[in-house]
Backbone of each chain as ProteinMPNN parsed JSONL, in Angstrom:
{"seq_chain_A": "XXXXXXXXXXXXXXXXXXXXXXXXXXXXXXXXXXXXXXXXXXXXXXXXXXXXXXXXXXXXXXXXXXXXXXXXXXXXXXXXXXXXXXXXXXXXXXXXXXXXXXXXXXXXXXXXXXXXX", "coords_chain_A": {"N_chain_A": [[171.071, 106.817, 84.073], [167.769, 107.288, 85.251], [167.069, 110.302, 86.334], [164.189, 111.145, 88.51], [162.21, 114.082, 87.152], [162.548, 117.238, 88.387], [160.765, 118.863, 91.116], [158.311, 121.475, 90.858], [156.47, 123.872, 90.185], [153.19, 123.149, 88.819], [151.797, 124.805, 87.494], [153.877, 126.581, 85.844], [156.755, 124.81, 85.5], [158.192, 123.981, 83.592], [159.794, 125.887, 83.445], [161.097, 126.24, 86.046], [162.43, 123.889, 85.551], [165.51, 121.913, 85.814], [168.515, 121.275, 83.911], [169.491, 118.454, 83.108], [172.537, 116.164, 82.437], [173.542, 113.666, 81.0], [176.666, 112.322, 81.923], [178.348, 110.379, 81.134], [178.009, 110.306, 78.679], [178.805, 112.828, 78.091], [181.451, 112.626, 78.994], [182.425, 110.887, 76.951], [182.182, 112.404, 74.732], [183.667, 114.606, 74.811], [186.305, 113.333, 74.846], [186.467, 112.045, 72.631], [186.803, 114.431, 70.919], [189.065, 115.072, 71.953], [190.737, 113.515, 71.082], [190.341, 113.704, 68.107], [191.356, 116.537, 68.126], [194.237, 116.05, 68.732], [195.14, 114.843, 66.353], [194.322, 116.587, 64.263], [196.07, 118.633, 65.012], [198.89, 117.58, 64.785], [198.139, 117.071, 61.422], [198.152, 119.739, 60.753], [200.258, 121.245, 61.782], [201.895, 119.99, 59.847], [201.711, 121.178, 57.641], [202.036, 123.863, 58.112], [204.721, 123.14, 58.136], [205.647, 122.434, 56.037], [204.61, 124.609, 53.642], [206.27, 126.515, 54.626], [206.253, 128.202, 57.033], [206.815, 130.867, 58.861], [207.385, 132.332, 62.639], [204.942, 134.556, 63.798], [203.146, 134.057, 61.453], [203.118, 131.333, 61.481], [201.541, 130.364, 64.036], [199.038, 132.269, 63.775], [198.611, 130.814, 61.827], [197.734, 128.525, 63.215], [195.488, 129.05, 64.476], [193.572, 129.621, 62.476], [193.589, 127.034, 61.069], [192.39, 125.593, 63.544], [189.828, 127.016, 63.357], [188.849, 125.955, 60.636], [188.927, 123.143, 61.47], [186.957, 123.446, 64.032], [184.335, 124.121, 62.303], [184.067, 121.831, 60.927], [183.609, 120.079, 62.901], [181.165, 120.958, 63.811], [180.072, 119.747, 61.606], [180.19, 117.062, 62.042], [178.738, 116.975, 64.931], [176.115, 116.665, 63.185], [175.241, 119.72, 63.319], [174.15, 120.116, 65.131], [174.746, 121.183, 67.982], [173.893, 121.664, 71.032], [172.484, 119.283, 71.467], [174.818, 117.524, 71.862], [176.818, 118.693, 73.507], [177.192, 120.496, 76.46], [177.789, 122.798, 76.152], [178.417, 125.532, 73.53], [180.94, 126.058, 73.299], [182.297, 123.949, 73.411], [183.258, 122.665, 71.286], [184.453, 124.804, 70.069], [186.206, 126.489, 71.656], [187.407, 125.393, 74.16], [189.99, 123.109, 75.117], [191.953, 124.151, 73.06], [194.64, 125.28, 73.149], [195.544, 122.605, 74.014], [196.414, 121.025, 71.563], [198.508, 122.755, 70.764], [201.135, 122.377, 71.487], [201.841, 120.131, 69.769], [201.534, 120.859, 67.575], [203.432, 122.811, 67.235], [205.548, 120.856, 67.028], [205.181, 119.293, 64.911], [205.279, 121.516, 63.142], [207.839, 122.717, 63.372], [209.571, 120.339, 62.791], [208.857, 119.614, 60.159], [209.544, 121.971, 59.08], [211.886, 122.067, 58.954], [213.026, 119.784, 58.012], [212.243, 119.774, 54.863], [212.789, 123.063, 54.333], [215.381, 123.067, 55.214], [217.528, 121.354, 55.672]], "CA_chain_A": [[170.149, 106.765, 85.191], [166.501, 108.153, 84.692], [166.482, 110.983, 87.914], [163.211, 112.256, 88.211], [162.353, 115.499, 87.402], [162.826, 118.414, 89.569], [159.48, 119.221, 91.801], [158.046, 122.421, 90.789], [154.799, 123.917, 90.132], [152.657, 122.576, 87.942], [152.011, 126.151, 86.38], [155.69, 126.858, 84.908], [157.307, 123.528, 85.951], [158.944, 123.916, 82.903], [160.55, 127.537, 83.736], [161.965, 125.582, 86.931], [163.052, 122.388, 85.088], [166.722, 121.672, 86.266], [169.223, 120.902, 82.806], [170.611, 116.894, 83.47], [172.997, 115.679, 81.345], [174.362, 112.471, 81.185], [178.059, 112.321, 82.422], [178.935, 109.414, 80.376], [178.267, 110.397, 77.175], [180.032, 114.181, 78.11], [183.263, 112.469, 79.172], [183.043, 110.042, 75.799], [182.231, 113.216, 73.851], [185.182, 114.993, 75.389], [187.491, 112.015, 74.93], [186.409, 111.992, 70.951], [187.043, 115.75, 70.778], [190.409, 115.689, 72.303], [191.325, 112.874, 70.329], [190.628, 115.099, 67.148], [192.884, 117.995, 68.564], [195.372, 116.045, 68.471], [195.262, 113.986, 65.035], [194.496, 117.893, 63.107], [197.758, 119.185, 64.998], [199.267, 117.207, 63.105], [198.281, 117.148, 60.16], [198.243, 121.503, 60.292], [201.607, 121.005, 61.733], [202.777, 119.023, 58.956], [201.083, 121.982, 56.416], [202.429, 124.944, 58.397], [205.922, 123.327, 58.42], [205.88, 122.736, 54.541], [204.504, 126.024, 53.606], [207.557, 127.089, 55.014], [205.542, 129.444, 57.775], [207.82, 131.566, 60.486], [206.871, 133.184, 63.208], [203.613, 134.879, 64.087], [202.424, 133.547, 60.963], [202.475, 129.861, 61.975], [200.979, 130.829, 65.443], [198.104, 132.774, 63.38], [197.705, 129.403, 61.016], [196.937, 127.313, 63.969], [194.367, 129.008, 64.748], [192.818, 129.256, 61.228], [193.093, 125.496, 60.811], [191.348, 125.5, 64.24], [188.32, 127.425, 62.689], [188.296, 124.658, 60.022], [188.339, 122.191, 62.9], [185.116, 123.781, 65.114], [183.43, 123.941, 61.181], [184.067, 120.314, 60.46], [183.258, 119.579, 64.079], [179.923, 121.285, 63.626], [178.83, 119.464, 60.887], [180.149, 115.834, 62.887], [177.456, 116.684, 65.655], [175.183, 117.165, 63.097], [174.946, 121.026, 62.998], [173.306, 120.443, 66.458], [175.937, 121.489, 68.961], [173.165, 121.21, 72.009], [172.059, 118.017, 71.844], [175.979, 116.882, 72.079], [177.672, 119.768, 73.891], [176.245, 121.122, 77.828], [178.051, 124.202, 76.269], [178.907, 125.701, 72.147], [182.205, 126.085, 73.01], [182.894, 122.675, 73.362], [184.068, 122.379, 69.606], [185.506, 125.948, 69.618], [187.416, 127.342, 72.203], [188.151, 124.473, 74.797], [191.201, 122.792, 74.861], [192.611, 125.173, 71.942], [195.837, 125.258, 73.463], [196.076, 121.532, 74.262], [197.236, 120.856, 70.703], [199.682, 124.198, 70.275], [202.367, 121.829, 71.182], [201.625, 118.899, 68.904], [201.522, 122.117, 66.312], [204.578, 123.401, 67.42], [206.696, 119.581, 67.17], [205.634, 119.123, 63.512], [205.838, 122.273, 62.279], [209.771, 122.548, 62.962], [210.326, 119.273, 62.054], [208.653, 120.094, 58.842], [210.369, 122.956, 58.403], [213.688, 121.298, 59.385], [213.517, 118.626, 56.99], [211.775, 120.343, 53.912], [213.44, 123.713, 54.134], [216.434, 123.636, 55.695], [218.257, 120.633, 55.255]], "C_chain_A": [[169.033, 107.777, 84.938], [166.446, 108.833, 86.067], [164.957, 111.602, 87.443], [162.994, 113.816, 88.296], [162.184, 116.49, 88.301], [161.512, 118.997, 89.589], [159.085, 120.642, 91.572], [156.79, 122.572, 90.555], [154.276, 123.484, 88.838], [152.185, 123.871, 86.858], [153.208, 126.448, 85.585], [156.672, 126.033, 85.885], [158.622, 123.85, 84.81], [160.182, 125.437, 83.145], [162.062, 126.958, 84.892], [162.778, 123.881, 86.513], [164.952, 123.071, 85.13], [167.765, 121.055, 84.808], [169.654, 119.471, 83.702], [171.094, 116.648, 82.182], [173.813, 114.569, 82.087], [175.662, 112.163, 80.788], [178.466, 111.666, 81.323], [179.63, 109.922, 78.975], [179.043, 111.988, 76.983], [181.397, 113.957, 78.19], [183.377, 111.879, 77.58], [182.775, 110.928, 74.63], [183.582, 113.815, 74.14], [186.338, 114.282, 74.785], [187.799, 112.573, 73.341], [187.515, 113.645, 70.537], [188.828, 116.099, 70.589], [191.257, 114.494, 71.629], [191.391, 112.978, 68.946], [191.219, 115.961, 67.019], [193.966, 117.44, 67.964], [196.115, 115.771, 67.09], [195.234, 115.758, 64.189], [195.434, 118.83, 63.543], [198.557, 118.936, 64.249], [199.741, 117.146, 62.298], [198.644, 118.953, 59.474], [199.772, 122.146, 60.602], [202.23, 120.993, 60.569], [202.827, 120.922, 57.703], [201.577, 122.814, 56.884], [204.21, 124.68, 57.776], [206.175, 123.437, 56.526], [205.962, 123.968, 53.63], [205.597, 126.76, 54.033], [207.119, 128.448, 55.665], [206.682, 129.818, 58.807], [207.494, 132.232, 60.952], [205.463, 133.334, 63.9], [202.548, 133.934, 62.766], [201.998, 132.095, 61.073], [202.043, 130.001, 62.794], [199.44, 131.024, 64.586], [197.271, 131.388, 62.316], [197.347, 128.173, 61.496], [195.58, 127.498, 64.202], [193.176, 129.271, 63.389], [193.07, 127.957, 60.865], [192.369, 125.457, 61.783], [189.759, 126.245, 64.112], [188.108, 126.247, 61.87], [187.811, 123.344, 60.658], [186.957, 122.258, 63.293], [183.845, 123.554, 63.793], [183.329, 122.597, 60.855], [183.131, 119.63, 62.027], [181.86, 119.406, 64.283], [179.177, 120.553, 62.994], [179.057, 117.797, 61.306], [178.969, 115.754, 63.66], [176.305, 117.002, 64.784], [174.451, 118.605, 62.996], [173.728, 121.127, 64.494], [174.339, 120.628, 68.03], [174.927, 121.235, 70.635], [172.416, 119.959, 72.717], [173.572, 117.38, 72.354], [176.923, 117.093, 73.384], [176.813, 120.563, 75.378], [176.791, 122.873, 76.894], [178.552, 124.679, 74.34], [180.102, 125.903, 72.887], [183.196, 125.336, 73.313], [183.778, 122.252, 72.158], [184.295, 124.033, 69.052], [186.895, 126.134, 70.3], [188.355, 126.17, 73.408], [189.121, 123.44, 74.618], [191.95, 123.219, 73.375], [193.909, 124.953, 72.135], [196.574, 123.406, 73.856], [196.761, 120.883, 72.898], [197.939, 121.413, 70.079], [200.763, 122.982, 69.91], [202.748, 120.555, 70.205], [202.188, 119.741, 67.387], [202.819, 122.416, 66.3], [205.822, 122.377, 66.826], [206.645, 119.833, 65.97], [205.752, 120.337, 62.904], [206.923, 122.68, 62.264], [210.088, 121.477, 62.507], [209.842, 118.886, 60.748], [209.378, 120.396, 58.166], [211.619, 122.377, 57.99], [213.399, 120.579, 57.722], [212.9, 118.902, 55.017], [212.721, 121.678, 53.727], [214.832, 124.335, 54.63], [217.436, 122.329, 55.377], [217.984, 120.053, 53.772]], "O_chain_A": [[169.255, 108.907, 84.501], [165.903, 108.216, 86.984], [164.651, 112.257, 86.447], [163.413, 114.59, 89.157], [161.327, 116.216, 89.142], [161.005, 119.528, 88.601], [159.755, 121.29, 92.376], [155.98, 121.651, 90.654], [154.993, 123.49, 87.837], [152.253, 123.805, 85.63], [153.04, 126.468, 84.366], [157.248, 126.526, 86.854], [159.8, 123.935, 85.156], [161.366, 125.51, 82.816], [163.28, 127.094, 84.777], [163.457, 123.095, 87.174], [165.449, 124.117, 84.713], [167.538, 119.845, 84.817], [170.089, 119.533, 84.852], [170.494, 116.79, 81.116], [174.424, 114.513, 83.154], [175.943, 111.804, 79.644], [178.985, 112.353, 80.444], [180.739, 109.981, 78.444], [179.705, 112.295, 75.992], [182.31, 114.646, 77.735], [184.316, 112.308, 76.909], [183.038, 110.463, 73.521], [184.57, 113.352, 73.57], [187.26, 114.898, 74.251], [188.766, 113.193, 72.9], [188.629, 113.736, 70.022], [189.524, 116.768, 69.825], [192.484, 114.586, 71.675], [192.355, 112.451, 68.392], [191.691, 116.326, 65.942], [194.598, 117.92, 67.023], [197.206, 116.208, 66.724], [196.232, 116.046, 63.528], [195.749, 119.768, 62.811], [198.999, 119.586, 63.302], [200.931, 117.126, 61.985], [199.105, 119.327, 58.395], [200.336, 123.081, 60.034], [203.038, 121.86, 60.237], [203.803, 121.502, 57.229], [202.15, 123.239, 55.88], [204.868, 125.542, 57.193], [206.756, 124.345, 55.932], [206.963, 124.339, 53.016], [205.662, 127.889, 53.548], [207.402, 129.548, 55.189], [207.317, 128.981, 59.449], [207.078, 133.181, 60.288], [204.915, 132.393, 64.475], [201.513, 133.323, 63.032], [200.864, 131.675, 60.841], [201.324, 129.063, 62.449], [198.653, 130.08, 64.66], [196.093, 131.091, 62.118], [196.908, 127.175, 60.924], [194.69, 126.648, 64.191], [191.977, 129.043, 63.554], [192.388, 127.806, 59.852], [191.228, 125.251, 61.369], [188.768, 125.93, 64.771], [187.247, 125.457, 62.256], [186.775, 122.7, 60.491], [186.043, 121.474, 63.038], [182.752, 123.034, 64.015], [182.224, 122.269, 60.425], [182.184, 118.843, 62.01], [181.29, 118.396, 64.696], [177.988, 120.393, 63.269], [178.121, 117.091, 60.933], [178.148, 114.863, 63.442], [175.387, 117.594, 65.351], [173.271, 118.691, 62.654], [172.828, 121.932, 64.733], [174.277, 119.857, 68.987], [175.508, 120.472, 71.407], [171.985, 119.718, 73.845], [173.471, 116.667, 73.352], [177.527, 116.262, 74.062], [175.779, 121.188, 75.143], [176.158, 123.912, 77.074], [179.219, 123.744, 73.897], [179.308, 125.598, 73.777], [184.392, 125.581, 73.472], [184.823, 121.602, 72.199], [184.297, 124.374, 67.87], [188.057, 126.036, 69.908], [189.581, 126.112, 73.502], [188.849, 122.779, 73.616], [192.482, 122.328, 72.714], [194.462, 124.358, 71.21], [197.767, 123.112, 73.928], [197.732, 120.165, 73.138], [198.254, 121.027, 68.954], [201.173, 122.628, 68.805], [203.897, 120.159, 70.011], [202.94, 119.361, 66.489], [203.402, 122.262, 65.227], [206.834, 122.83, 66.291], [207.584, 120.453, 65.47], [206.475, 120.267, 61.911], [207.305, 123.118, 61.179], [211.006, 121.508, 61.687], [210.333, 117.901, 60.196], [209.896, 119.891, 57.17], [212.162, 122.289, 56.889], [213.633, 121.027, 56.599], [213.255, 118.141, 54.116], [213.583, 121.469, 52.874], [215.281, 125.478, 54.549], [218.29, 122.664, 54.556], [218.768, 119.249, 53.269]]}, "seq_chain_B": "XXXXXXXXXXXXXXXXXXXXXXXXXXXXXXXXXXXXXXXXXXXXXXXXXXXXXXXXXXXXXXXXXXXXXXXXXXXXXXXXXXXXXXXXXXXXXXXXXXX", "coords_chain_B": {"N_chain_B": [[185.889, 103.051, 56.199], [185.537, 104.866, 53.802], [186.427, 107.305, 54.677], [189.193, 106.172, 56.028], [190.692, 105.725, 53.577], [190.143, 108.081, 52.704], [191.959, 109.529, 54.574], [194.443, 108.556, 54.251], [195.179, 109.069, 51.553], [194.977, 111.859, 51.867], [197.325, 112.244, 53.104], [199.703, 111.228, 51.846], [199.271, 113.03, 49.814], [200.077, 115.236, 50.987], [202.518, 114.178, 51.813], [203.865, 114.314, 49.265], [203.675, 117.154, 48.342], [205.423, 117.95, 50.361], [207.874, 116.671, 49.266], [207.911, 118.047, 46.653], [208.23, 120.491, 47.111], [210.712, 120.302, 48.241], [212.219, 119.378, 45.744], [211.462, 121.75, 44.439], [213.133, 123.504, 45.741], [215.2, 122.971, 45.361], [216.192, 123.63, 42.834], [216.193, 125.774, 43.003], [218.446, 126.698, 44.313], [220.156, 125.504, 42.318], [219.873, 126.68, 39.724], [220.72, 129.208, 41.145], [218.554, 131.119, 41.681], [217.446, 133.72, 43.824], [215.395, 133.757, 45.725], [211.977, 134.151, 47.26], [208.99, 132.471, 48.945], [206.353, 130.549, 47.653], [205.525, 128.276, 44.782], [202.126, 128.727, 43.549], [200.816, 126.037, 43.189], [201.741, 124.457, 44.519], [201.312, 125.296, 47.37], [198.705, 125.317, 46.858], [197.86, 122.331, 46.502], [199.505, 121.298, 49.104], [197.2, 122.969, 51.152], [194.36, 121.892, 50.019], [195.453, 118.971, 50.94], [195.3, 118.753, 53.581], [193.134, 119.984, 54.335], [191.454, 117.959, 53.634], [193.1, 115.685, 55.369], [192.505, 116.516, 57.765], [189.279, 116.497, 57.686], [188.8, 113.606, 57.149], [190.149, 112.607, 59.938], [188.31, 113.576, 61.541], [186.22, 112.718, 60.928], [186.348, 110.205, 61.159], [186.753, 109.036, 63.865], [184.568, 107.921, 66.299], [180.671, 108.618, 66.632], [179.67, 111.445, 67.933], [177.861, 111.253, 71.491], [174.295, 111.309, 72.725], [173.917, 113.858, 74.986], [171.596, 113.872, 76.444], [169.474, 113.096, 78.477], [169.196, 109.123, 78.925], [171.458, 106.467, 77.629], [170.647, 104.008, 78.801], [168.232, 103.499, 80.046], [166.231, 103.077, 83.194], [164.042, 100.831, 83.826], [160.486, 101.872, 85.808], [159.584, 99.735, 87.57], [161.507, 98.344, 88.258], [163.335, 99.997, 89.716], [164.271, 100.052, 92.766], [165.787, 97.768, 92.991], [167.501, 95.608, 93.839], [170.29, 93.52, 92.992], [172.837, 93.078, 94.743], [171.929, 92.236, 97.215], [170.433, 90.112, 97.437], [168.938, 87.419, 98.908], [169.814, 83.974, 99.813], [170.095, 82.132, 101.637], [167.364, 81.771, 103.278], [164.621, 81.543, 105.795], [163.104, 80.123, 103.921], [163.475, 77.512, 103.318], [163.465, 75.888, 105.151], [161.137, 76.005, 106.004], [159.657, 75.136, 104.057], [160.458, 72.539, 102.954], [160.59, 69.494, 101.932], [159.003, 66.474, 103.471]], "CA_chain_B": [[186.515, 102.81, 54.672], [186.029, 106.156, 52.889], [187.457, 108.008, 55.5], [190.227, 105.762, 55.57], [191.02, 106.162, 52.1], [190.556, 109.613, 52.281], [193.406, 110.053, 55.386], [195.968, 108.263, 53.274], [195.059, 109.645, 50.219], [195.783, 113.024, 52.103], [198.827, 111.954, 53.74], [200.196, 110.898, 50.569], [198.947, 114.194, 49.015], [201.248, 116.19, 51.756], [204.121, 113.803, 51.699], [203.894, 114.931, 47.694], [203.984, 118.369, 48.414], [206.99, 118.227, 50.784], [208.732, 116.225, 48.343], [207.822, 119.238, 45.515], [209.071, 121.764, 47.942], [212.298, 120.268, 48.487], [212.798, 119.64, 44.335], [212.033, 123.107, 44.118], [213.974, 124.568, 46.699], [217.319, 122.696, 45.176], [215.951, 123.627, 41.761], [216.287, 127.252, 42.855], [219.683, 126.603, 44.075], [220.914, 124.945, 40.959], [219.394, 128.341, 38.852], [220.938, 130.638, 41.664], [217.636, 132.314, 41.738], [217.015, 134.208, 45.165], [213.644, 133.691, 45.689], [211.129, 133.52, 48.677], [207.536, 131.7, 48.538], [206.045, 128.317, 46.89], [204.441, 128.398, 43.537], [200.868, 128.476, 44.156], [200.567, 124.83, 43.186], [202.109, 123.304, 45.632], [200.428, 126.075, 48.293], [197.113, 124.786, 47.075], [197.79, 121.052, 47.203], [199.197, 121.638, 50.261], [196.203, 123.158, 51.652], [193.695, 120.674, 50.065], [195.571, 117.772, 51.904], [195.125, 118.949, 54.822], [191.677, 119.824, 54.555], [191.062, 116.517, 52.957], [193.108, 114.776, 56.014], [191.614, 116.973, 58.951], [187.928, 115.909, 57.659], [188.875, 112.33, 57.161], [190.444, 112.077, 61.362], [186.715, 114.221, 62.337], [184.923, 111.49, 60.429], [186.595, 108.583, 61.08], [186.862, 108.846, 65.411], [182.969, 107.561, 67.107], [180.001, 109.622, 66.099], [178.822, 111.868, 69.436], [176.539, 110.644, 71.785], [173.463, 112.761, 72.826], [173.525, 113.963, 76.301], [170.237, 114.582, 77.076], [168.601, 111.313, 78.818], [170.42, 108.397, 79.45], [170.972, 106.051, 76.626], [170.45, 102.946, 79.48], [166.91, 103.782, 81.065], [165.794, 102.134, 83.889], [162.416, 100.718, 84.334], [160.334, 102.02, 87.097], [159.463, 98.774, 88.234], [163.533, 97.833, 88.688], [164.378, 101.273, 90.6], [164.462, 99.744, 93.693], [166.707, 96.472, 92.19], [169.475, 95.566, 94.427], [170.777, 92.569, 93.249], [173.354, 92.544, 95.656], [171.052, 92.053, 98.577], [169.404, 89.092, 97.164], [169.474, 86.275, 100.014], [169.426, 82.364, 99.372], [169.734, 81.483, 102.917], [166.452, 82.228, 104.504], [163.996, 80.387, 106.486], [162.297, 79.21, 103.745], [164.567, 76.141, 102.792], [163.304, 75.237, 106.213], [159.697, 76.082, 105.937], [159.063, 74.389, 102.569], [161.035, 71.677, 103.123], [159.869, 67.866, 101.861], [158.821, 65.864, 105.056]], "C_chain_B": [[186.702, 104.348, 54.248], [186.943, 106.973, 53.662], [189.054, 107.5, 56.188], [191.036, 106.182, 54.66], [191.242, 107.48, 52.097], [192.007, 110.324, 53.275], [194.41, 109.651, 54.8], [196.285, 108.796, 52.394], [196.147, 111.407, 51.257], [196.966, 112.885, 53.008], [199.511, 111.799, 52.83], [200.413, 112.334, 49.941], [199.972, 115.135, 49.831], [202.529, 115.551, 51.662], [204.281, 114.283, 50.247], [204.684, 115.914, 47.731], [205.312, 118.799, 48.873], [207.697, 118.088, 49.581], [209.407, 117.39, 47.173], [208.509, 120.096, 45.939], [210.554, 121.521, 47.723], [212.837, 120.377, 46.663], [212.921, 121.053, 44.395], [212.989, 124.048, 44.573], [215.58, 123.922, 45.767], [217.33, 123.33, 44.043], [216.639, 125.358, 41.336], [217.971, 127.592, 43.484], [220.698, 126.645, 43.222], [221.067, 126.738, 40.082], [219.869, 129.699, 39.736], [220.021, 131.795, 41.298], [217.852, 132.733, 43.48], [215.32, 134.508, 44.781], [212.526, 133.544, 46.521], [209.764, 133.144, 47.756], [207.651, 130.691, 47.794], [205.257, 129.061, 45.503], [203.198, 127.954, 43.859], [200.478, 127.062, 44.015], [200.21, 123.962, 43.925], [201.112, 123.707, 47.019], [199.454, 125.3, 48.074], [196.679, 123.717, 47.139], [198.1, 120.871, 48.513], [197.819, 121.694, 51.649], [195.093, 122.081, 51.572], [194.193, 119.37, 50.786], [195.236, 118.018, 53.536], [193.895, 118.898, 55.793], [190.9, 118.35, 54.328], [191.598, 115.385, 54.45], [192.575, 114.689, 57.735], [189.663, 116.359, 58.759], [188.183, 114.281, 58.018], [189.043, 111.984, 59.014], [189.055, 112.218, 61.751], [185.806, 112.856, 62.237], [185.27, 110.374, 60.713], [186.398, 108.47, 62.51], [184.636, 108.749, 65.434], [182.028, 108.839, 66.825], [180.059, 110.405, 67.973], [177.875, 110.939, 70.057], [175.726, 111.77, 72.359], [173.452, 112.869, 74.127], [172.465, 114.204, 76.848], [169.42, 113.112, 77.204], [169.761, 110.138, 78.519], [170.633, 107.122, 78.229], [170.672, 104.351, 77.411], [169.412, 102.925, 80.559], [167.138, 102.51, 81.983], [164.673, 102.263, 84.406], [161.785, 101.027, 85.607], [160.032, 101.036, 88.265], [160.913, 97.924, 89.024], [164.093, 98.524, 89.23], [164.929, 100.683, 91.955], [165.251, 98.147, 94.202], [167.498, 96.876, 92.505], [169.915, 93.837, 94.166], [171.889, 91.924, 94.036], [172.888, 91.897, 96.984], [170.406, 90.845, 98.521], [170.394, 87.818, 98.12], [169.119, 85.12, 99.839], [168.645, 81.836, 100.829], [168.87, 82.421, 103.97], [165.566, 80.726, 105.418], [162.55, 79.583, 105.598], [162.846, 77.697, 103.124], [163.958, 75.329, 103.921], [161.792, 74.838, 106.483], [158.905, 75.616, 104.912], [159.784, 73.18, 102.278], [160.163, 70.501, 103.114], [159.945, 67.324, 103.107], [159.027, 65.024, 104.274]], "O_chain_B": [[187.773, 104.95, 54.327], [188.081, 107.265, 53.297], [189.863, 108.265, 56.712], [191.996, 106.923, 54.87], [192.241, 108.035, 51.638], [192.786, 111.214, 52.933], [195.396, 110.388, 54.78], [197.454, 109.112, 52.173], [197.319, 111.784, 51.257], [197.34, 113.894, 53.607], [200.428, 112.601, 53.009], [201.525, 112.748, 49.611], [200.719, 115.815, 49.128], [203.553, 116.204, 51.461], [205.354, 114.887, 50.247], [205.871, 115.95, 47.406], [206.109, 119.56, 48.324], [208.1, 119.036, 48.906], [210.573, 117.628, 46.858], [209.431, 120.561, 45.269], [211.378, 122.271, 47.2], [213.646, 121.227, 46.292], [214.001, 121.644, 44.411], [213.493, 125.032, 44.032], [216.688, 124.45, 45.675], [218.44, 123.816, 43.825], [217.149, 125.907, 40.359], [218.592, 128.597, 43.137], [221.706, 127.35, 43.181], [221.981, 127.553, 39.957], [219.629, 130.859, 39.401], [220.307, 132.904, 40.849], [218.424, 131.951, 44.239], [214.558, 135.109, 44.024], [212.047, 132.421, 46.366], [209.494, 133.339, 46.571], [208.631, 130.079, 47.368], [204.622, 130.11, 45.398], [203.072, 126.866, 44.421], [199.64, 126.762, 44.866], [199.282, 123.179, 44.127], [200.389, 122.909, 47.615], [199.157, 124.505, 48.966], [195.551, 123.506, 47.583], [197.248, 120.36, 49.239], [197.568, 120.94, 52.59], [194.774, 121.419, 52.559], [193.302, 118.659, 51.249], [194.962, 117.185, 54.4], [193.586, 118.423, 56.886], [189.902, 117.908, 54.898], [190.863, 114.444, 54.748], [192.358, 113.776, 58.532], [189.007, 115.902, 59.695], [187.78, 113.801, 59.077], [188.217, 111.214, 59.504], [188.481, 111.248, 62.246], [185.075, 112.238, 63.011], [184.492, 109.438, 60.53], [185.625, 107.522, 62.649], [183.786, 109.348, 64.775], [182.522, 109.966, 66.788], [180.462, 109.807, 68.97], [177.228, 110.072, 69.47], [176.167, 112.91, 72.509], [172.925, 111.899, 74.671], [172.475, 114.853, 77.893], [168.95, 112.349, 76.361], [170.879, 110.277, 78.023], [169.497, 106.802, 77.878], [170.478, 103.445, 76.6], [169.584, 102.478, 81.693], [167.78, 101.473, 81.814], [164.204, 103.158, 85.11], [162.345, 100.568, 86.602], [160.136, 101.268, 89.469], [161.084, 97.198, 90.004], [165.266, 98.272, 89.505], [166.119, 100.89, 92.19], [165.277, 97.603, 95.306], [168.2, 97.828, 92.163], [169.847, 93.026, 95.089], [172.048, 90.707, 94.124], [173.562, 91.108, 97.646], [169.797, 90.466, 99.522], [171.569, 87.45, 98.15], [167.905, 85.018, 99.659], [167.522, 81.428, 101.123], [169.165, 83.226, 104.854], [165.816, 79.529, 105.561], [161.588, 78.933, 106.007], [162.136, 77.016, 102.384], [163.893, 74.112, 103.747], [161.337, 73.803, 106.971], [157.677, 75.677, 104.876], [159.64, 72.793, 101.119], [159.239, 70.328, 103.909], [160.875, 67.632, 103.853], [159.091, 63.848, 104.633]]}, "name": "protein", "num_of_chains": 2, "seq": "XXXXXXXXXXXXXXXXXXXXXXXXXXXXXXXXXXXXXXXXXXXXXXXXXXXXXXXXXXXXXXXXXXXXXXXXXXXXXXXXXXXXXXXXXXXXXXXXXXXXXXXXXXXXXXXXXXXXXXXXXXXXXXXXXXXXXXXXXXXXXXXXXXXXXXXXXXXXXXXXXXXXXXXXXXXXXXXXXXXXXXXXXXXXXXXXXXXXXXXXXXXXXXXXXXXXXXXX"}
């Protein structure tokens, strides 16, 4: 929907210009995003459990695959995070924790079946 | 396609690695070594699959779309387009009517 722009003075109109973003394409960015989380749980799962990680250190190698994540992510939108994103920490920090537990499943049942049985 | 290829490929490339792990781990059984850690090998295939199958999911799911403007304008002449409102039965069926 084209709203028109927000009434201000014609001297620094632009100073008072109002940010719109279009909903749509924020939820179907979102969607994409969190349907990435889950697919590089995973796979960093899978890599923690092999590695045969315990502890703090698998905890600490989620979130260094999630740096590789936000870097890959980065260069998906293009290396333009504003045109995509109302906010940069759309492809860093938000929903971080929504794929711990995805992290958590395969990397014991990694472990399990690689180094223990 | 490529990014296809490339998630199997690295799925493949980690089911490998397990596989390696486990030889080695019995290997080190057999040899009654005591031994912690992976031979860097496997560590670094490992790692490359991963990286190889985390790019491939990024690239393969819908590009972004741009939020800024709508990607379904609407003309200014159509703002005020209610096609629900549109009425058949008026009085001109009556007023233009063949004698």
């Amino acid at each position: 929907m084209a709203a028109p722009a927000a009434p201000g003075n014609a001297g620094n109109g632009a100073a008072e210009e109002v940010e719109r973003f279009d909903a749509t394409s924020m939820r179907f960015n979102t969607a994409v995003i969190g349907r990435i989380r889950t697919g590089a749980a995973v796979i960093s799962g899978s890599t923690a459990g092999i590695l045969g990680l315990t502890g703090l250190y698998g905890f600490g190698f989620y979130f260094v695959a999630s740096l590789l994540l936000s870097l890959l992510l980065f260069v998906k939108a293009k290396r333009n995070v504003a045109a995509h994103f109302s906010s940069p920490s759309a492809i860093t920090t938000d929903g971080l924790f929504d794929g711990l537990s995805t992290y958590v499943l395969l990397w014991t049942f990694m472990y399990g079946m690689v180094h223990v049985y | 396609m490529l990014t296809r290829v490339a998630f199997v490929l690295g799925a493949l490339l980690l089911f490998n690695a397990a596989y390696s792990t486990v030889q080695y781990r019995n290997f080190l059984k057999m040899a009654e070594k005591d031994q912690s850690g992976l031979p860097i090998d496997i560590v670094l295939q490992t790692l490359a699959a991963m990286v190889l199958a985390t790019w491939a999911i990024v690239e393969y799911t819908a590009p972004f779309k741009n939020i800024h403007g709508s990607n379904e304008r609407v003309r200014y002449d159509a703002v005020d387009n209610r096609p629900i409102f549109y009425s058949f039965q008026h009085r001109g069926a009556l007023l233009f009517k063949k004698q």
